[in-house]
N, C-alpha and C positions, 0 to 999 in steps of 0.2 A: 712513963713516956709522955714528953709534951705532945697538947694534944695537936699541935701543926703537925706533927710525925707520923700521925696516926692516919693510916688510909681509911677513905671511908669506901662506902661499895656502891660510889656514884663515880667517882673518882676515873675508872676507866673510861666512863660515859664523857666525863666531862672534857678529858681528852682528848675524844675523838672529836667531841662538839668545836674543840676550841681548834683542830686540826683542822675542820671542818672549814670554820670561819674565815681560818687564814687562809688555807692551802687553796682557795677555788680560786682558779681562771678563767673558766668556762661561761660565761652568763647564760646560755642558751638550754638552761635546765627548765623540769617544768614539776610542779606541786607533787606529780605523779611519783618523779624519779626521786625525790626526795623522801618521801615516805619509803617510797620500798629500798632505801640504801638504809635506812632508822628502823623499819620493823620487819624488813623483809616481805615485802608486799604493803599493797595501798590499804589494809586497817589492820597492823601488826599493833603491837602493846607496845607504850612507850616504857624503854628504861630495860626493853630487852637488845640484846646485840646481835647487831646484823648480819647472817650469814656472808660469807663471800662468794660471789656468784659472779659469774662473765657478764660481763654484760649484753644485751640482747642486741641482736643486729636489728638496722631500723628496719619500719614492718613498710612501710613504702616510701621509694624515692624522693617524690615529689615533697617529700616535709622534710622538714631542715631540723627542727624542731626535735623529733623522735631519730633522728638521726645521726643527732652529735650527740657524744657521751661524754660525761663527766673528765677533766684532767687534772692530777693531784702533783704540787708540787714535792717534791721528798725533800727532807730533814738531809745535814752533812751525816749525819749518820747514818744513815739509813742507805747511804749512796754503797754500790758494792767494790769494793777493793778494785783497784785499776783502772780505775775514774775520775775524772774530774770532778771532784764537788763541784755542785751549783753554786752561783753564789747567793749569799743569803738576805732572804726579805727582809723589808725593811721593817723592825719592831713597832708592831701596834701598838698602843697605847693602853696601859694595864686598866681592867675594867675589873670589878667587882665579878665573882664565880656569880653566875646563874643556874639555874635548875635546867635539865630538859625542856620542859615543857615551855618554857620562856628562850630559850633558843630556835629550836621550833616553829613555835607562832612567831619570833623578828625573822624567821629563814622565809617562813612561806607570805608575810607582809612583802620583803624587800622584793621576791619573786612577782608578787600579783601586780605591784609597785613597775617593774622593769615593762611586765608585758602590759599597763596600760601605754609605757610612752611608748611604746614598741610600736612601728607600724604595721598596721595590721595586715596578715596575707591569708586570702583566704583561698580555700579548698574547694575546688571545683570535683564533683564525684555523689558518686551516688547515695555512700558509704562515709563520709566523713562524720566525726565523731564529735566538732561545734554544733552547739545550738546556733540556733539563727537567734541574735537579736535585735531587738527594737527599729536599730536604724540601719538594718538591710533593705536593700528593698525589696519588696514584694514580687513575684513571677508577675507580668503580667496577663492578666484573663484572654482566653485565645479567642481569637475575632469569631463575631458567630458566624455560621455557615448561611451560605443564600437560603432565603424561603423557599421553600419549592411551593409552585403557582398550585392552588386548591382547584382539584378537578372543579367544571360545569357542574351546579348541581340538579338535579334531577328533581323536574316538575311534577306533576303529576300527569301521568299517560293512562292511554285509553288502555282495552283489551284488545292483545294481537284479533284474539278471532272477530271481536267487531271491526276490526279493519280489514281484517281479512275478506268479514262477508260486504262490509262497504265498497273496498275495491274489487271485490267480482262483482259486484254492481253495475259499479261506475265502467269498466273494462265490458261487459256485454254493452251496455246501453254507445258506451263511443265506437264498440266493432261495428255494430249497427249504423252508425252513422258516415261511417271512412268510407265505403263504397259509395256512398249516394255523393258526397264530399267529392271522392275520386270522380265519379263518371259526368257529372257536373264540369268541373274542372278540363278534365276529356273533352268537352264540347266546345268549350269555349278555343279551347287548342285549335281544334280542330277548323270550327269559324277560319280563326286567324289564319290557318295552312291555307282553306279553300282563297282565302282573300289577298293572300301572298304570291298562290301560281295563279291569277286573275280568273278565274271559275266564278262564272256568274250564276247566281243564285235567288231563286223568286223571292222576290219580298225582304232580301239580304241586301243584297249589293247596289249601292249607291242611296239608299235609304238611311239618311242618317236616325230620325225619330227610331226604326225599328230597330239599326244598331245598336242604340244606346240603350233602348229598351228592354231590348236581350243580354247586352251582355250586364246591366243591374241589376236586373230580377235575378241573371246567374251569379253574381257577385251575391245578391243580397240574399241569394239561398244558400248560397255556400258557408257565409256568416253566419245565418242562422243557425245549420247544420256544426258550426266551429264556435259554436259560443262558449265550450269549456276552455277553448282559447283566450277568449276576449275576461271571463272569468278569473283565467289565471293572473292576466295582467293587471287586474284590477288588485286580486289578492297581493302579488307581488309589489304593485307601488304603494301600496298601504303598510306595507313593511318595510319601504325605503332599496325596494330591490327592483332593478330594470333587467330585464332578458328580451332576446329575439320575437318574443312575443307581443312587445308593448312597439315594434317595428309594426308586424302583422298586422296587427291591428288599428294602428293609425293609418295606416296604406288603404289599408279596406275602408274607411270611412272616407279618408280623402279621395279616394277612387270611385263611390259610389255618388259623392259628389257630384263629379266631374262629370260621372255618366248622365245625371240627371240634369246638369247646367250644359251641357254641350251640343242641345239641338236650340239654346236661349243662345250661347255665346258665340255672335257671327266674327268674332278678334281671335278665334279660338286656332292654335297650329292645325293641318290639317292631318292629324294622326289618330288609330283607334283607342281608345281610353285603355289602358295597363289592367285590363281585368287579368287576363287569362296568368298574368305573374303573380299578381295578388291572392287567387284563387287558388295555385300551387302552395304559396306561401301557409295559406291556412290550411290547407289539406295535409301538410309537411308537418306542421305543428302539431296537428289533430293526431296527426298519424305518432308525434313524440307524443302522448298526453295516452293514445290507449297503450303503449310498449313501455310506460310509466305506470299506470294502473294495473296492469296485465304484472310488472316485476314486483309490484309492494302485494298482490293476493297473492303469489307465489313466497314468496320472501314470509310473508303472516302465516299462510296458511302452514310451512313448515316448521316455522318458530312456533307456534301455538298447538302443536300437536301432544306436545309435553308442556305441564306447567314448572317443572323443573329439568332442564336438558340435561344430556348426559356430561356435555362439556361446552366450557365457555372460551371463546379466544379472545385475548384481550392483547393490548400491546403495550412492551415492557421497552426500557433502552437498548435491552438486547434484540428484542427483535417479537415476534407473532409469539403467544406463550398460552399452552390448557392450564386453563382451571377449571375446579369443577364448577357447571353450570348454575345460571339465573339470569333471570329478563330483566330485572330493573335495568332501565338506561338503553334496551335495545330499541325498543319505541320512538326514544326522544331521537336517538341517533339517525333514525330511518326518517325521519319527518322533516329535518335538515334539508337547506337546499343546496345542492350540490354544487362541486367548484366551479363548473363554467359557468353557474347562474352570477356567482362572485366575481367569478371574472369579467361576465358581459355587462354588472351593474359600474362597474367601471369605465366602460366604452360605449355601450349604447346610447345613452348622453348624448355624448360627445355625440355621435353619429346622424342620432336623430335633430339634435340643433343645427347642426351642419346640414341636412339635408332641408331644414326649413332657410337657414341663410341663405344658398343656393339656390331655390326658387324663389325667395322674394327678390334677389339682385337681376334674377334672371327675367324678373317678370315685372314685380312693380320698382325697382330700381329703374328699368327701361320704360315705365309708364304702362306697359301691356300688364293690365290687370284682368282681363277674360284669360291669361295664361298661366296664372297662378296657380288653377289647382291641377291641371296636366303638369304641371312644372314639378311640381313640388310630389305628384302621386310616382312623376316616373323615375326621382331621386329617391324615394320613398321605395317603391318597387325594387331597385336595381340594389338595395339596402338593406333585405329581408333575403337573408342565408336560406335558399332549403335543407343546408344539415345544419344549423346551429340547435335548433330543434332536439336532433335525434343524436348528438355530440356524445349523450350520456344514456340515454334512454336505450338505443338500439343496444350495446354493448351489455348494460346491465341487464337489461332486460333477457338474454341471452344469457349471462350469468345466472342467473339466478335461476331460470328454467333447467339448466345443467346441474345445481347445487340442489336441485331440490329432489332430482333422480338419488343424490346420494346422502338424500337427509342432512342436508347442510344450509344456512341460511347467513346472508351476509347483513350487516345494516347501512343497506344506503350506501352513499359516497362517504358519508362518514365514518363510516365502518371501514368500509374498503381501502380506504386511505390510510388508516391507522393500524393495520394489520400490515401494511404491504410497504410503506414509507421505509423499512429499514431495510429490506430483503435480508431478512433473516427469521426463521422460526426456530424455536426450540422444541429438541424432537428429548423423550424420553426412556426408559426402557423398555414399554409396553409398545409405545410407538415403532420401534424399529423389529423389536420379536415381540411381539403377542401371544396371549397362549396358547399352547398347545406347539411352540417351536422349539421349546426349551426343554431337553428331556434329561433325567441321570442317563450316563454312561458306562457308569461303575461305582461302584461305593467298598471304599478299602478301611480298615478299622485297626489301630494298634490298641491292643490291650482295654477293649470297651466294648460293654455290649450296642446291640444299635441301638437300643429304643432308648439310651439314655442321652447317646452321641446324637443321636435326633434331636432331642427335647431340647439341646444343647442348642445346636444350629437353627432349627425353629423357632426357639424364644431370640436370639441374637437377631437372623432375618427379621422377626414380626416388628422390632424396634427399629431396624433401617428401612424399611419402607421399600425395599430394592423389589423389583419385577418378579425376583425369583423367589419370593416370599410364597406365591402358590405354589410352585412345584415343593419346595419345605413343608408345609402346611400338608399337601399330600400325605409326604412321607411319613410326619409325625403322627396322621390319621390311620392309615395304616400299619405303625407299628404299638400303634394302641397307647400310646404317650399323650403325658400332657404340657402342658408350656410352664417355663419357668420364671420367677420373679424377678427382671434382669435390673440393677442398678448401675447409676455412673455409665449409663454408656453414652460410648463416643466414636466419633468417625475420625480416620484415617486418611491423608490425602496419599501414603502410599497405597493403595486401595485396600483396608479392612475396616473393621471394627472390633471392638473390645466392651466388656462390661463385667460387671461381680454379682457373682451371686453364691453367698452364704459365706463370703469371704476369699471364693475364687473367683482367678481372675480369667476371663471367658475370652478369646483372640478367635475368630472367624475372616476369612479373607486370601488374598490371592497367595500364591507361593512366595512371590518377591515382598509382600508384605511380613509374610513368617519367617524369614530370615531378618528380615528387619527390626524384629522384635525377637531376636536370639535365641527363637526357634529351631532346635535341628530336625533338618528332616532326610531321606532316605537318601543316598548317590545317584540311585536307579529309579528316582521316580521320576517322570516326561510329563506331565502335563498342561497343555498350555489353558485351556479355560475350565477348572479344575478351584473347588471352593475348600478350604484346609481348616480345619478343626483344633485349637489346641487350647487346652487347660492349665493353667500355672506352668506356662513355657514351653508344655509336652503333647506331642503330637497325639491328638485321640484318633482323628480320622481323616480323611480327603476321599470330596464329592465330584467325581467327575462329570462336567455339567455340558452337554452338546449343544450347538445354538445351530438350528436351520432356519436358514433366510425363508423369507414370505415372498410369496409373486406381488401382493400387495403392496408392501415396504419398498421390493425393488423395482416396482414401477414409480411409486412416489418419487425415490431417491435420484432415479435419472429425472421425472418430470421437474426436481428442482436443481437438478447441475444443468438443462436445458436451456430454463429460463434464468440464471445466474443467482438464483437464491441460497442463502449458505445457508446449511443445517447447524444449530448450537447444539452441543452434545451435552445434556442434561442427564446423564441415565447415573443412575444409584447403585448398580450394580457395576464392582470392580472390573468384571471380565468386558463390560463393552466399551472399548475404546475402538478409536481412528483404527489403528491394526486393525482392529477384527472385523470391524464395518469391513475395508479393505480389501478381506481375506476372504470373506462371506459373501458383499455383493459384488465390488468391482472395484477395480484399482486405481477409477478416476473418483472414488467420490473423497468429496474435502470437507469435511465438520471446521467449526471452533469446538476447541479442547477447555473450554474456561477454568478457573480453579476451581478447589471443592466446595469450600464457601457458595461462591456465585450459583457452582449447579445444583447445592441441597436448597439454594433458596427459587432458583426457576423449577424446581421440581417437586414444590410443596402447590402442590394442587387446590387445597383447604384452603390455601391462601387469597383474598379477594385485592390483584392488582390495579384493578380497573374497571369500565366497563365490559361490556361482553359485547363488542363490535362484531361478532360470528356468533354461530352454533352450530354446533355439530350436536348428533342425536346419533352417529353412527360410530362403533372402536373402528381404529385401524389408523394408518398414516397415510392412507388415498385420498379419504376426504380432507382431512387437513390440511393436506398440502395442495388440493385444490383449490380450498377455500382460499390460501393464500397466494397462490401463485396467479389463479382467476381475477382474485382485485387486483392483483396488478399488472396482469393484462388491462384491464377492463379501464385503470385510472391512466394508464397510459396511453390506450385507446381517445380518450376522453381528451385527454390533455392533448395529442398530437391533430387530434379533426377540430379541437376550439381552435387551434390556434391556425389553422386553412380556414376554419371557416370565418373567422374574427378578419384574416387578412381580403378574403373576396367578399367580405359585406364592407370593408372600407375603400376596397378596389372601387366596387362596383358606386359609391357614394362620390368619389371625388371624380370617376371617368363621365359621371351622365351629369353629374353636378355641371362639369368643363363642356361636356356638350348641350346642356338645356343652357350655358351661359351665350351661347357661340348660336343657339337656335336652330341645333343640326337635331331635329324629330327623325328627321329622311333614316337617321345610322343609327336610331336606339329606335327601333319601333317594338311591339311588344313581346313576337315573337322572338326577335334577339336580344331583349334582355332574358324572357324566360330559356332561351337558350345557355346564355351567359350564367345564369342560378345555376340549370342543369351542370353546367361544366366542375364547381366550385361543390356539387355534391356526391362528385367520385371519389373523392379523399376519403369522407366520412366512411361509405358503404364496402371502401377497400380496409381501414382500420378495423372496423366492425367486425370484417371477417376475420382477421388476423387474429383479433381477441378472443377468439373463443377457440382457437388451434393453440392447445397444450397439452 
């Protein structure tokens, strides 16, 4: 046989190759689909023959690529009876037989060849099966997040109880002096009454030397008596801070002046020198300086009762939040000077320069220079708020006397501020039931004994942290059990928890939670706050768990729907939500419900958010919500008397200013300005009261 006759047993291969080369029309094949048509998959043996197989529908849409299949022209023969043959290709040009493997490697060249001129379209997905290369670009890096501002750092502070014992010091030694200040003060009053309804008096009336002599010595004893006045102002302008007291005090020097130039100056208006205003002025002050001293021994002396409190309230974006206690940072916060002192470094300035331009236009603008310092004492006078003083002091000072009946201590206006600014506290389980309100109701058992169904519940509780971890803890104590090694556990935002241990898997949590994890449970079980047990899917037990309200809790909870404060509901345990609050105290009260995240992280106590602007040293949610609701009374109290008394100390500046310019003494004499004070220190002493009614 010649040997062109001879088949060889490549011969069918070479065939299909060469069927192969002619018959494609499709360009849109890819390296993949070409292997698995030659071996039957992407690493089949060359020179074996390819099964026939369907071909595979594409595996997603969006690719064009995987989604067009191969199309083969047919041979006239091949065509089946009752059909048009195709017509036929046009003859390629006879090329020398090649082996497979050289077929092949020009199939998957012309391929890589096509898909570089190819434009490229890429795959957007999670899941696409390209490498990324070289010249994609890059995600770009996400913008970084705002700094968040680094707390004040904390100096180094003194010992509460040495402040404590410095300010009962200071607070005996200034009570001691405010009467003598007061009665003082009283005298001079009184002068003025007898010398207003014309009551002649020996040795008084119509005497100027002994006028002027009397009421100086009263001035300058009342200064003396009020020098933790003149003190403060001193300390304050050395810090770059002006208050109602650097008024005060300028008043009383230019007044004492006046007194002692005014039997020398015969050009002098004929009016009594503004003691008896000035002398209010610093009696007012004196009298903020001991109801300051008197708040910060009270405030120490509770603070320092424990060197580690039992809780610390610190303030979060959500609002007043416990942690567990410590003092660093309460000190510094208390030593702060509080917001009207801020506010009035802003305006007394102003005030004070204003009441010197005013007397000099009024005096040596007009040449009258023997009227300069009546001028300028009785713009000065009419200038000096009797409540700017007590704007903060009275209120707080009140505060804190109340706060300290229930072991609670605030810091300062700084404190007070930062607790109460959001009106919201976060309340948590122990806060709303405490112990001893949570009791079993019933305990029901499928196919488990208890002491194991305990150990179960007890070890799952001890890892969430929930309230009801004591009442567990009981039980497991009592049935002589011990706690188990719980791993992988996790919380639930349909309210449970889960963990493993020994390779089961351990599901504790509300009824609507154990359906939700394909738990079956009974047709005929009711229970609405009821804790459910299950072990690898199957019911072991349910803890019927009763919650009675506290008179405590339910006083808190009206004192903060009162005063508009919203409770955030931080509790760990499944069964308290808004419903049951609701169902238990009252149908007005309104929580934030926040998610789980936010309230396993306001409800990790260990956690140190801040400083400790409070303490409490007492459980319960009365003092808490004292604490909070108090400062802000107390900073709104504060806020609403600054801003009366800010408005009748500029009142009172530009009315005597217009009249010391006009030379009318006759209508501001001294008994009507210190009238006029009087009037502008009803505001504060009506706030005062308000503040401490909650």
């Amino acid at each position: 046989m010649d040997h062109k006759d001879r088949k060889s047993a490549y011969d069918d291969e070479l065939r299909d190759a060469k069927w192969l080369v002619e018959g494609v029309v499709d360009e849109g094949y890819q390296l993949e689909d070409i292997l698995t048509e030659f071996s039957g998959g992407p690493a089949g043996e060359p020179g074996e023959k390819p099964a026939a197989e369907e071909p595979e529908s594409p595996a997603e849409e969006p690719r064009p690529v995987q989604g067009k299949r191969l199309q083969w022209k047919r041979k006239p023969e091949d065509e089946p009876p009752g059909e048009e043959p195709a017509p036929p290709a046009a003859e390629p040009e006879k090329k020398p037989e090649a082996s497979v493997e050289e077929l092949v490697s020009r199939a998957i060249d012309e391929v890589r060849e096509e898909e570089a001129r190819r434009p490229e379209k890429r795959r957007r997905g999670l899941f696409s099966r390209r490498r990324m290369e070289d010249t994609e670009p890059l995600p770009q890096p996400p913008e970084p997040e705002e700094e968040v501002p680094e707390e004040e750092p904390i100096g180094p502070e003194e010992s509460l109880r040495d402040t404590a014992i410095a300010a009962r010091r200071r607070w005996r030694r200034q009570q001691m002096q405010l009467p003598f200040a007061a009665v003082l003060t009283a005298l001079t009053i009184a002068l003025l009454v007898v010398e207003r309804q014309g009551i002649v008096l020996p040795y008084w009336s119509g005497d100027v030397l002994v006028q002027a002599l009397v009421l100086g010595c009263t001035l300058a004893v009342v200064s003396a008596l009020c020098w933790d006045v003149f003190y403060r102002t001193v300390r304050l302008v050395l810090r770059g801070r002006f208050s109602c007291d650097l008024l005060a005090s300028a008043a009383a020097l230019v007044t004492l002046a006046d007194c002692f130039t005014w039997p020398v100056y015969t050009q002098r208006p004929d009016v009594l020198p503004y003691a008896a205003p000035v002398c209010a002025a610093l009696t007012a002050a004196l009298w903020g300086e001991v109801r300051r001293s008197r708040a910060v021994f009270e405030t120490c002396r509770t603070a320092s009762v424990s060197e580690e409190p039992l809780y610390g309230v610190t303030d979060t974006p959500s609002g007043a939040c416990k942690e567990r206690g410590r003092v660093e940072g309460f000190w510094t916060d208390l030593m702060k000077d509080e917001g009207p002192v801020l506010w009035q470094t802003a305006l007394v300035p102003v005030i004070f320069m204003g009441t010197l331009v005013f007397a000099g236009l009024a005096s040596l603008g007009k040449g009258l220079d023997e009227s300069f310092l009546v001028s300028w004492s009785a713009v000065l006078a009419a200038s000096c708020s009797l409540s700017l003083p007590l704007v903060w002091t009275l209120p707080w000072s009140g505060l804190a006397r109340q706060l300290q009946k229930t072991n609670c201590a605030v810091a300062g206006w700084a404190g007070a501020r930062a607790i109460s600014k959001k009106k919201a506290l976060v309340l948590g389980d122990e806060d709303l039931f405490p112990p001893g309100t949570m009791k079993f109701n019933g305990i029901k058992l499928y196919g488990e004994e208890m002491r194991r169904a305990a150990a179960y519940a007890a070890s799952v509780m001890k890892e969430s942290g929930s309230g009801l971890r004591r009442l567990f803890d009981d039980l497991l104590r009592g049935e002589g059990g011990r706690y188990m090694k719980m791993e992988n556990f996790s919380f639930y935002e349909e309210g449970g928890w889960s963990a493993d241990y020994r390779g089961e898997t351990v599901l504790l949590g509300t009824a609507s939670f154990m359906r939700k994890m394909d738990v079956r449970l009974p047709g005929n079980l009711n229970v609405k706050t009821g804790i459910f047990l299950a072990v690898d899917r199957q019911l072991l037990a349910v803890f019927a768990v009763k919650y009675d309200a506290s008179d405590n809790a339910e006083l808190a909870l009206k004192i903060l729907r009162r005063n508009a404060v919203i409770p955030v509901l931080a509790a760990r345990d499944p069964n308290i939500t808004p419903m049951l609050l609701r169902r238990k105290f009252s149908r007005g009260v309104k929580v934030t419900y926040p998610m789980l995240a936010e309230r396993l992280g306001l409800s990790e106590l260990e956690e140190h958010r801040g400083r400790p602007r409070a303490m409490l040293l007492r459980e319960g949610l009365l003092p808490y919500a004292e604490a909070v609701v108090g400062s802000l009374r107390c900073c709104k109290s504060a806020k609403d008397s600054a801003l009366f008394a800010l408005l009748g100390s500029t009142a009172g500046t530009l009315l005597t200013g217009y009249l010391v310019n006009l030379g009318a003494f006759a209508l501001m004499e001294p008994l009507t300005v210190l009238v006029f004070l009087a009037l502008w220190l009803a505001p504060t002493l009506l706030f005062t009261a308000w503040a401490g009614k909650f």
